[in-house]
C-alpha positions in Angstrom: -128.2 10.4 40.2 -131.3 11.3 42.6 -132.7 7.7 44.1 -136.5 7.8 42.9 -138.2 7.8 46.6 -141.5 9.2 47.4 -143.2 9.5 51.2 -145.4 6.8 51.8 -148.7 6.3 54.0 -147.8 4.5 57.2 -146.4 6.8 60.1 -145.1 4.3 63.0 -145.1 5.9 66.2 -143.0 4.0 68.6 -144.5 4.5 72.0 -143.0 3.0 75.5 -145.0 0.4 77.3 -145.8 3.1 80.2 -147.5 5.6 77.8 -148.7 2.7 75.2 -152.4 2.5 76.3 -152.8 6.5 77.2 -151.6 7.4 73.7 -153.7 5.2 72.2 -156.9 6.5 74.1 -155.4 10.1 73.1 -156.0 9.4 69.5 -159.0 6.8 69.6 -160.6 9.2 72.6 -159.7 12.7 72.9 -159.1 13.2 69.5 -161.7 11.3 68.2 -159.4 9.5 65.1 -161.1 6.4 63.3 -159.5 3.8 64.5 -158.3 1.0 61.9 -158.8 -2.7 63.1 -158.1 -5.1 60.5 -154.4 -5.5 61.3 -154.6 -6.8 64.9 -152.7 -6.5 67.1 -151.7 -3.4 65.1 -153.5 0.0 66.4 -153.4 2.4 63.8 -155.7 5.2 63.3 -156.6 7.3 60.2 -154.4 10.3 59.6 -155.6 12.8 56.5 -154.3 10.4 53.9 -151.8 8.7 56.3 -152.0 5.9 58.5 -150.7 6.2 62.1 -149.9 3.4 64.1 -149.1 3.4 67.7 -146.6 0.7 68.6 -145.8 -0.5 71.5 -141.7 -0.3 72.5 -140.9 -1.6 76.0 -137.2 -1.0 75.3 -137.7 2.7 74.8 -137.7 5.6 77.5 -139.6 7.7 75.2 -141.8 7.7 72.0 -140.0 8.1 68.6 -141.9 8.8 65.5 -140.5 6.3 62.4 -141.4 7.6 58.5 -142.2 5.3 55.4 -141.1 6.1 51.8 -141.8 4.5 48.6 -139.0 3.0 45.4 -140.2 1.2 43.1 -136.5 -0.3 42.9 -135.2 -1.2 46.5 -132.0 -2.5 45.3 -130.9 0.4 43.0 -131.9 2.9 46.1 -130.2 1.1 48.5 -127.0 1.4 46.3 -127.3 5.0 45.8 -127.9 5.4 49.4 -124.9 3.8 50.3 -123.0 6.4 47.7 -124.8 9.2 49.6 -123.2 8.1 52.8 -126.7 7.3 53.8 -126.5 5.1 57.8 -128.5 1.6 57.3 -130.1 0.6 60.7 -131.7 -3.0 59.5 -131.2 -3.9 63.5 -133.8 -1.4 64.9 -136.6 -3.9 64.1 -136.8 -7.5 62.1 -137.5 -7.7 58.7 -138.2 -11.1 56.5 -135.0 -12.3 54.5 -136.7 -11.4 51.1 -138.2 -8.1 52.0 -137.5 -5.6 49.5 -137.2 -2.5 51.4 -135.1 -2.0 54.6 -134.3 0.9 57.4 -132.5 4.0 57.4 -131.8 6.5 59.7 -131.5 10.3 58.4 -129.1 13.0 60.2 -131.4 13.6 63.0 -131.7 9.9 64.0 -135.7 9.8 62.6 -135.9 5.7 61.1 -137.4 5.4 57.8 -138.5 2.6 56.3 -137.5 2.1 52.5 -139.8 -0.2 50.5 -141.0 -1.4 47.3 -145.2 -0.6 47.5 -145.6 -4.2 47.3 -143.4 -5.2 50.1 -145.7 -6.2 52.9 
């Protein structure tokens, strides 16, 4: 049975602290992206119809880019998943006890979140 997943809008892009504020300016300046405010201390910036946020990861040595999809049934995708051999990675990053959605890592070692739409 193929898990019902679909790419969501949020692209997390996991930046270290000694390149945090230069990538920010990158998008916000040199590119010229609109810059979305309402979530402080979130940055994020509009991308097409994504959203691209630029966090802030002193523990990292370089930027990683993490990927959001979409189930409208978190606990029946997480089992099939798990049957696909799929490698859970809840410890990258803290997530409330009754969030419905949860992180995965795909062959390349890329994070995706996997959440209900109604999650946050």
């Amino acid at each position: 049975m193929k898990a019902d997943i679909k790419g969501g809008i949020d692209i997390a892009l996991k930046v270290p602290s000694h390149q945090y504020q230069q990538t920010i300016e990158f998008y916000r300046d040199t590119l010229g992206l609109e810059e979305i405010t309402d979530k402080p201390p979130a940055v994020g910036f509009a991308f097409g119809p994504n959203r691209l946020w630029i966090d802030e990861a002193p523990a990292l040595s370089q930027a990683e880019i993490w990927l959001e999809l979409f189930t409208p049934n978190f606990a029946h995708t997480e089992k099939e998943l798990e049957e696909k051999g799929v490698i859970r990675c809840n410890v990258v990053e803290p997530l409330p006890e009754s969030f419905k959605g949860g992180w995965i890592m795909s062959p390349c070692n890329i994070v995706h979140m996997v959440r209900e739409e109604g999650a946050w």
